[in-house]
N, C-alpha and C positions, 0 to 999 in steps of 0.2 A: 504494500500500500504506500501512497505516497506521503510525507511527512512532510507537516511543518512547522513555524514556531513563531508564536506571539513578540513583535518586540520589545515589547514591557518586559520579559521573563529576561534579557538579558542589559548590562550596563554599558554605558559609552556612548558616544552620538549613532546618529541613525546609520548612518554608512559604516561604523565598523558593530553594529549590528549587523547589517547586510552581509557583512565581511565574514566575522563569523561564523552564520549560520552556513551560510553556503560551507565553509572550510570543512567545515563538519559533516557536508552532505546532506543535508536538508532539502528538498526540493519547491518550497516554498514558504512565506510570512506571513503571519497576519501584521497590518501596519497598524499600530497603536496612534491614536489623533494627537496623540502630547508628541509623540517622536517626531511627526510630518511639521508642528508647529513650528516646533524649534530647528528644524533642518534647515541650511541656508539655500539647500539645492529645491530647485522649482518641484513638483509633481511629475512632471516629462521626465528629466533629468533619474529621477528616486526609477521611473519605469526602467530607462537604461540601465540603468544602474543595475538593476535585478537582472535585468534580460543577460548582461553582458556575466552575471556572476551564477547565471543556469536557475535565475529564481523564477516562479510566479508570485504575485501578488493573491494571496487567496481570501483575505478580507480584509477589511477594512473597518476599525474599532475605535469607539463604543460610538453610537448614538442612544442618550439616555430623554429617559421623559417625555416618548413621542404620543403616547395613546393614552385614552380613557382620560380624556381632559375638556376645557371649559371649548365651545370651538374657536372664540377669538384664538386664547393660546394656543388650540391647535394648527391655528391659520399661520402663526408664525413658526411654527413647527414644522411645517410646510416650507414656506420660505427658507429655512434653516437646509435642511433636506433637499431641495432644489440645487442650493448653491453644495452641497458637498456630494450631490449624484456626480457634478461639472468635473469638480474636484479626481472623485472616485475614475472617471473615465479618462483624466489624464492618467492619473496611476495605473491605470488598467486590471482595477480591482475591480469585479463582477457581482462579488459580493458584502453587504452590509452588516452587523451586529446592530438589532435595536435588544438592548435590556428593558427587562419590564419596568415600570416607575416605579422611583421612590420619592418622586413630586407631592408635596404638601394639598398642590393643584388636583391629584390625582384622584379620579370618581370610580368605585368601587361598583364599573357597571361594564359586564362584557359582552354585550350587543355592544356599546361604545365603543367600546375598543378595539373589537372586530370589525366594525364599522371605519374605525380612522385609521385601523393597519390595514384593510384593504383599499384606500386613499391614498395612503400612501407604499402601498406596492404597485396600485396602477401607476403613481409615480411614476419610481423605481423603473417599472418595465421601461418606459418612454425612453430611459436612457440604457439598458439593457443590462439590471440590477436589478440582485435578488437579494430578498429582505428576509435575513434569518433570526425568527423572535427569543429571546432565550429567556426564561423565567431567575430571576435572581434570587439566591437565598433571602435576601433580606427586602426583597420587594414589597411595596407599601398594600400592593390588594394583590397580584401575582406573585409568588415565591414557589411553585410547585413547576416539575418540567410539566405533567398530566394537566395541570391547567393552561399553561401556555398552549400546550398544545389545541385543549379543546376552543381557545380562544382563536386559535390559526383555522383549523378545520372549518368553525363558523366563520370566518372571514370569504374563508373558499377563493382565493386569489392563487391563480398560478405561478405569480412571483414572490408570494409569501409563504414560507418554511420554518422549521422550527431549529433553533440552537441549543444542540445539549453540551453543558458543562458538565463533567464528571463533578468536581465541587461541590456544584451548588445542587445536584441532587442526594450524593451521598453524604453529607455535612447534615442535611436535614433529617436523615434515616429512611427517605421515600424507597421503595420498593422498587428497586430498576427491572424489574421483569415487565412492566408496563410499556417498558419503549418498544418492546416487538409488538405492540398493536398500531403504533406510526408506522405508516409507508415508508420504506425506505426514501421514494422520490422526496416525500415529504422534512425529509430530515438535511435540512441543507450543508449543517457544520458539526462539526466534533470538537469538542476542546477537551483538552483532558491534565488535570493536575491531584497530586495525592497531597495529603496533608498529617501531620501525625495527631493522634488521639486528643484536643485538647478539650478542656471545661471554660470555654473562654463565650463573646461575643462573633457571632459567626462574621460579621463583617470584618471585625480586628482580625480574626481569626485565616477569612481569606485575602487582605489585604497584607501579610507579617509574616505568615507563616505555612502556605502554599508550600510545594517542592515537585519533585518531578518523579514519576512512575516509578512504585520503587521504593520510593524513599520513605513514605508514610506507613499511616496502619488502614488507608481504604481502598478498597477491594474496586482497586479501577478496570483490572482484566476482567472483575467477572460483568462490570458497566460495557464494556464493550464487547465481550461478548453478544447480551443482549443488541446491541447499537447491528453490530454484525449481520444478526440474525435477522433485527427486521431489515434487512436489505441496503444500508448504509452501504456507499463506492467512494465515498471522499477519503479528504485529507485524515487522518490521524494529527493534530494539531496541539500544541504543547502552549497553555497559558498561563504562569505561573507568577502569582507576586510574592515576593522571597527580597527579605533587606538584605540577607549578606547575598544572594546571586546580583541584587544591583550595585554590592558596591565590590567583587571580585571581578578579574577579568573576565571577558567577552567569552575568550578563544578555547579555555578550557572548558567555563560554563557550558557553550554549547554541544561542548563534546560530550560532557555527561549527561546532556540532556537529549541528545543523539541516541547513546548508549542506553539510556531509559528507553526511548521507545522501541529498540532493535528488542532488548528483552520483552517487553510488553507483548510486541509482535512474537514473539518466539511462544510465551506464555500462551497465546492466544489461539496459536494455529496456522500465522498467515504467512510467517514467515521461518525457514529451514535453516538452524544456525548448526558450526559443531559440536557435539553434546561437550557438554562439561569435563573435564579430567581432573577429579578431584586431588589435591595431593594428600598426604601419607603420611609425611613427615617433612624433618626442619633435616636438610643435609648439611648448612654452617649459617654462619651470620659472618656478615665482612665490615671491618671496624676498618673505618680508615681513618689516619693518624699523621701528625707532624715531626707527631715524637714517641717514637717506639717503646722506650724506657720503663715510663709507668704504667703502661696497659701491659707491656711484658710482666712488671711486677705484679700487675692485681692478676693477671691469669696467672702466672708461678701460684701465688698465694691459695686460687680456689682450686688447684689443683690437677690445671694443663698442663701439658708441654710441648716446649715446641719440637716438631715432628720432622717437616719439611718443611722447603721454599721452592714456589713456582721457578720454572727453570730459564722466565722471560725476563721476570716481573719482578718486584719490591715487594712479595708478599707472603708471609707467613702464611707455614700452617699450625695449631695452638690444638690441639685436642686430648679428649678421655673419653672411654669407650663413645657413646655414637655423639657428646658435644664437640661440637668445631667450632672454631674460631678462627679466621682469618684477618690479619693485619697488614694495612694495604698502607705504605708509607712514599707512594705516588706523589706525583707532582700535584695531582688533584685534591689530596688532605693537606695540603698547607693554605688554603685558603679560609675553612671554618673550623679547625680546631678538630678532635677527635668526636669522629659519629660514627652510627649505624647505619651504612650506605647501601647496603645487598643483602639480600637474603637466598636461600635457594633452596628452594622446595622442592620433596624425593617426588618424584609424577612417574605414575602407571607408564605415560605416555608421553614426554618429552614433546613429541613433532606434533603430537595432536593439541597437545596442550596450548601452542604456540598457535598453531590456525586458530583454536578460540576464543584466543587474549585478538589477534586480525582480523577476526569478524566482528570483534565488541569494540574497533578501536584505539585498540591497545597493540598496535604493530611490535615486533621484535625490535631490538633497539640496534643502531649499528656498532660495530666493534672492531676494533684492530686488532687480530690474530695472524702470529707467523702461523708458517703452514702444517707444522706440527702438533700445534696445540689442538686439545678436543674441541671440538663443535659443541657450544655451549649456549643457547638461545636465551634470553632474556628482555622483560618485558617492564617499561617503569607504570608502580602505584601514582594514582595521583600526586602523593606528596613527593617523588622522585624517588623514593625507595626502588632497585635494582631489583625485580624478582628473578631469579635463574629457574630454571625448569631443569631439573637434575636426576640421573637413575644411577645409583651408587652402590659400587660392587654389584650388581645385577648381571655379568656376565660379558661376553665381548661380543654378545649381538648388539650392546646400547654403551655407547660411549659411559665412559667415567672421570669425570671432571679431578678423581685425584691424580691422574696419568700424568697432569701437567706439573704436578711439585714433584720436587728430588727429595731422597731423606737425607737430611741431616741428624749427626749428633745431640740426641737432648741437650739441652741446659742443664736440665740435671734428670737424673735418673726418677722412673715412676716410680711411686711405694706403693705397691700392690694392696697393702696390708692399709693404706689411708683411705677416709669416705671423702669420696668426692664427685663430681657431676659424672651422671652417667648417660646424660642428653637434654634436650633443648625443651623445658616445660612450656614456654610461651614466648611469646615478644609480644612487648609495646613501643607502640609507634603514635609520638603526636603527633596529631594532622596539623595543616595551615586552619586555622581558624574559617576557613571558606571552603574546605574541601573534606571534611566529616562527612554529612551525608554521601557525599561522591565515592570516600573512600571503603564504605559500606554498602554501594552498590556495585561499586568495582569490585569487590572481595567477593561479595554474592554471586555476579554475575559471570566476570572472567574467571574467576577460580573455581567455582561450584562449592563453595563453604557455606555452612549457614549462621547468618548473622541474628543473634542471640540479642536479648531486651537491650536498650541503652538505660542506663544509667547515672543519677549523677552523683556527683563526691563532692565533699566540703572543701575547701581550702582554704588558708589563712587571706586569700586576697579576693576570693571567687568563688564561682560555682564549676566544674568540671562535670564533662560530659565522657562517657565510657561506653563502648558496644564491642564485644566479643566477637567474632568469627572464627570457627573452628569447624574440621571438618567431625564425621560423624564419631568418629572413634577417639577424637582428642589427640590426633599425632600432631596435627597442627592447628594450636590455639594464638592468635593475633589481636589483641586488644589497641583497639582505632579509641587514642584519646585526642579529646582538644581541648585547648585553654581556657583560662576566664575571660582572657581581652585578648584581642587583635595582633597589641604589642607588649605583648609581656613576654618577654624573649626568656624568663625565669621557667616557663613551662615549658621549653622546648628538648627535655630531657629524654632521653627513650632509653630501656633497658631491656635486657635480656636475662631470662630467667631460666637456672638451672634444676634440674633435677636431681634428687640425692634420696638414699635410701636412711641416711639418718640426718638429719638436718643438724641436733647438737653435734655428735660427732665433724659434721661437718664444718661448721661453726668453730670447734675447736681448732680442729687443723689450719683453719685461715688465721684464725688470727693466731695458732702458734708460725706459720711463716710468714709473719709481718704483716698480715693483710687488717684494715681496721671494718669494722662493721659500724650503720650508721648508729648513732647512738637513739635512742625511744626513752623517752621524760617515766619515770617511775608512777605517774597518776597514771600511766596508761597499765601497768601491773594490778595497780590496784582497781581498777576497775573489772580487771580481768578476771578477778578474781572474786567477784559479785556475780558475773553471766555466765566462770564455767567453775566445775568441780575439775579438779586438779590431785593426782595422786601424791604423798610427801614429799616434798623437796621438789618437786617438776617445775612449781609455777616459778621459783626460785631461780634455777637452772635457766629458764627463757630469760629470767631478768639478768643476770647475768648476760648471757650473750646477744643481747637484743633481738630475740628471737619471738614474733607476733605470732597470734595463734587464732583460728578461727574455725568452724562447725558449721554443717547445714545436715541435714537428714542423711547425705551418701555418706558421712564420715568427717574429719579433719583436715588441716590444712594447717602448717607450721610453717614458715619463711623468714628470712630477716634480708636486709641489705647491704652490697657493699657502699662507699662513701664512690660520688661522684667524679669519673674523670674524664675531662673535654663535654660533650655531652651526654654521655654514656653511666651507666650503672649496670651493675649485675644482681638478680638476686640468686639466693640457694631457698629451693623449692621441697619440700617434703607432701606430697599429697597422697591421702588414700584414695584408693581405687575410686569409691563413691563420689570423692567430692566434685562439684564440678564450676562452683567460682575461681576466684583470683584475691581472695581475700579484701574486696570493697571494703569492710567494715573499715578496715585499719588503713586504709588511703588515707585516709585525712592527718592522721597521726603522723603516717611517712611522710606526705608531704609538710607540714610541718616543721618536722626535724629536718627534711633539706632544704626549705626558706631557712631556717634558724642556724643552720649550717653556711648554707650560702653567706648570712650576713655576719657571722663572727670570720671568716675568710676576707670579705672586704673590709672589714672594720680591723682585721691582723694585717692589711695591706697596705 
């Protein structure tokens, strides 16, 4: 089907609205009346402009407050409508959005209204424009799509049709099974936006908080469906009011809002993507770094070693049984300090995995390899996180990305007999403050993971937001956070979380090889010790090593943290079988101690 996308939904002047959408493959716009206002380029010029960028013009938005009015005001209503059919016909938009009223003027009579909407669809026709009515949630006597509709039907005008908003039918709880008794001919436009579950005012609610297919908790596939079924051929059209998509770039936005309706379509039927290839597991994480030194220390301390070094590159390899770590001290880690740059995930399927990051979007990224090194495909997250698609030790029908390190000499020799990480429990990764949702529908969609409730955390400056993706077995668990503000560059931390079969043991051992653990204020003990029972000495034992503790029905969860380096941290993970959060409770606590942290570091500076 063909797609298109509201200018409102994305930010920047109208031309590199244009710009974008198209970039992304859209095949057409609705052109919002504020966007055309302010354009310095004439209506002819806006037509070019599309033509020359592969767009159509597919409507033309809003006209509000036209029907069920006094007939003076509708005479001028009229007049209003005349001069922007003129308008419409230089853009070479065909067709109109009229909303229902929410005019003070507004008569609460639909023979009126049927009466002045087919007035002015006989308009309309004259200039060869179709007038699609759409019922607004919060309309003053219309707010139902089933009553728009029977408003349109009694009109009986061949140029007047009806506008369904996903929105504003499912925001109210109407029954979308009703729209397959509309004509398909009858149904001129599609709009379609998700929004998450709020308890708010429905107009705040779609003017703030809108998002795109996906993203929400309403059930837009099974709305179109319905739409489908009675016989809808249009656009599939994306209109979406959202503060942070107007104030983030154009060029990305529209990619994820691209990527929203390719799955939609996928979800639906209409459209044949390649299935999903879930991964499995966490094959490394790649730290890149300016200075090798104190990341060598803190991995000596939890208990890697270095193994190899790729045989091109500046990169370690750091591991214990299946955790890896890689240290990439490249020309490109001297720019932001030490982070989590790559990840590479164990995939059933490697090649396949990679067409369906290319169907969704998400092309393979380009790479410099001499001609020895493995074929190693990779795909960047919205937030430029490097995914690899990896099959590790799986045999010499599928490459394996360790071929390319040589072994070296430990550092120092393993202690067999010491507890220490024995693979990758999770990673967290902060998003850009504009790219959360995105980074949850990317995880969902290119990856085939399921993305778990959001959540929010306390913090000493804000509120944080948290949504888990993992696949079904837990071999890879991904925690998509984002900040309180915009520019708080204090939450930009990510860490990577170990597993360990004893966590004090484990604990002990870090900090018997110099490694320090963040330190946790002792009200947080004594609290702990009001919500759980505790065997003698144990709750003790955690206080001591800073070691947090939390429960839900599948069991336990024990972890503590290392202290922060560049923007990196590590945790050691003990969870049983059952559990299956990340220990939310105690977020607030940990972040806490590393603001508190953070600030006696600049106040010792």
């Amino acid at each position: 089907m063909r797609t298109s996308i509201a200018t409102v939904s994305l930010s920047g002047s109208l031309t590199e609205k244009l710009t974008a959408a198209s970039r992304a493959g859209f095949d057409g716009v609705e052109i919002f009346e504020n966007d055309l206002l302010a354009s310095p380029l004439p209506p002819r010029e806006i037509r070019a402009r599309c033509a020359d960028l592969g767009l159509t013009v597919d409507l033309y938005q809003p006209m509000r407050d036209m029907e069920a009015v006094p007939d003076d005001e509708f005479a001028r209503n009229l007049r209003r409508a005349r001069h922007k059919f003129g308008v419409m016909g230089e853009l070479g938009a065909d067709t109109v959005l009229v909303c229902s009223s929410v005019s003070p003027l507004g008569i609460d009579d639909d023979s009126l209204a049927a009466r002045q909407l087919h007035r002015l669809a006989s308009l309309a026709q004259d200039f060869g424009i179709r007038v699609a009515y759409e019922a607004l949630a919060w309309g003053r006597h219309v707010s139902t799509y089933d009553h728009a509709w029977r408003i349109v039907e009694a009109a009986g005008h061949p140029a007047l049709g009806t506008c369904l908003d996903s929105f504003h039918i499912l925001s109210r709880g109407s029954d979308p099974r009703g729209v397959e008794a509309i004509p398909g001919e009858k149904i001129f436009f599609l709009q379609l936006a998700d929004a998450p579950l709020l308890a708010m005012d429905v107009l705040q609610w779609s003017r703030h908080h809108r998002c795109f297919p996906g993203q929400g908790g309403l059930d837009v596939a099974g709305l179109v469906r319905h739409v489908l079924r009675a016989g809808y051929d249009g656009p599939l059209s994306l209109e979406v009011f959202n503060d942070v998509f107007r104030q983030a770039e154009a060029g990305p936005t529209a990619v994820d809002a691209r990527r929203s309706l390719l799955m939609l379509q996928e979800a639906v039927g209409v459209v044949e993507l390649p299935e999903p290839v879930v991964p499995t597991g966490v094959a490394f994480a790649e730290l890149v770094t300016p200075d090798a030194e104190p990341v060598a220390a803190l991995l000596g301390a939890l208990g890697l070693s270095r193994t190899a070094r790729h045989r091109g590159k500046p990169v370690d390899l750091w591991e214990r049984g299946e955790a890896r770590i890689l240290v990439n001290t490249g020309p490109a880690a001297r720019r932001d300090g030490t982070g989590l740059a790559a990840i590479g995930l164990e995939s059933p399927d490697p090649q396949a995995a990679a067409r369906r990051a290319d169907a969704l979007l998400a092309p393979v990224l380009p790479r410099r390899r001499a001609p020895e090194d493995t074929p190693l495909d990779a795909v960047a997250a919205p937030d430029g996180t490097e995914l690899f698609f990896c099959a590790t030790g799986r045999g010499p029908e599928l490459a394996d990305w360790r071929d390319d390190f040589v072994p070296v000499t430990a550092t120092q020799a393993p202690d067999p007999a010491r507890i220490g990480p024995a693979r990758v429990d999770h990673l967290a990764l902060t998003q850009p403050w504009h790219q959360y949702d995105e980074a949850a529908l990317f995880h969902r969609g290119v990856l085939g993971l399921h993305a778990q409730e959001s959540v929010d955390v306390a913090d000493p400056y804000g509120l944080l937001r948290s949504r888990a993706v993992t696949d079904a077995d837990g071999g890879v668990r991904i925690a998509l956070g984002v900040g309180a503000a915009p520019a708080d560059d204090t939450l930009h931390a990510q860490h990577i979380a170990l597993a360990v079969d004893d966590v004090v043991a484990a604990a002990r051992a870090f900090r018997a090889a110099g490694g320090s653990t963040l330190p946790i204020p002792a009200n947080y003990y004594d609290d702990l010790a009001a919500r759980h029972e505790f065997a003698d000495g144990e709750l003790e034992t955690y206080r001591g090593l800073d070691i947090l503790y939390d429960r839900d029905a599948g069991g336990a969860f024990r972890h503590c943290y290392t202290r922060t380096v560049g923007r990196v941290f590590f945790e050691l993970v003990e969870r049983d079988p059952g559990y299956r959060g990340y220990g939310a409770h105690n977020a607030p606590v940990r972040l806490a101690a590393q603001h508190a942290g953070r600030q006696a570091r600049r106040t010792a500076g």
